[in-house]
C-alpha positions, 0 to 999 in steps of 0.5 A: 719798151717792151721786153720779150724772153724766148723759152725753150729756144732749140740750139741749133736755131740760136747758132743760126740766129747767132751766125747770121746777127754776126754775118750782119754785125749786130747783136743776138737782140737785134738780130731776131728784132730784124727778123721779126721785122721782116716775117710779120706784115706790116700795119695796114694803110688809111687810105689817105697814107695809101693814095699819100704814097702812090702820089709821092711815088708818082712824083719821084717816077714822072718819067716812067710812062707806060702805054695800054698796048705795052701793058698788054704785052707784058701780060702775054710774055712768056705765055704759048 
């Protein structure tokens, strides 16, 4: 696995980093991992993966039906 070595790291940010890997009980290393994780976009979808998971969230919400005219007046809440 790859490795990455951070120079130059200011101080107060490796205390920010520090704290919050603590709030969340996990280490300095896993905690910039999950950051990481979380401000970089993720890969891009084939679209065989892309139409995949809009089948599997259709299965896993059959229930949910909305109609054209609640659709519609969603788009207008709040507006004048």
């Amino acid at each position: 696995m790859p490795t990455l070595t951070i120079k130059r790291l200011p101080a107060r940010l490796h205390a920010r980093l520090k704290r919050q890997a603590a709030a969340h009980r996990r280490s300095l290393n896993s905690e910039a991992i999950e950051c990481l994780e979380k401000s970089l976009p993720g890969e891009p979808l084939s679209p065989e993966e892309f139409l995949a998971e809009i089948r599997a969230f259709r299965e896993r919400n059959k229930k949910i039906f909305v109609t054209q005219k609640e659709l519609n007046r969603a788009k207008r809440w709040g507006r004048p």
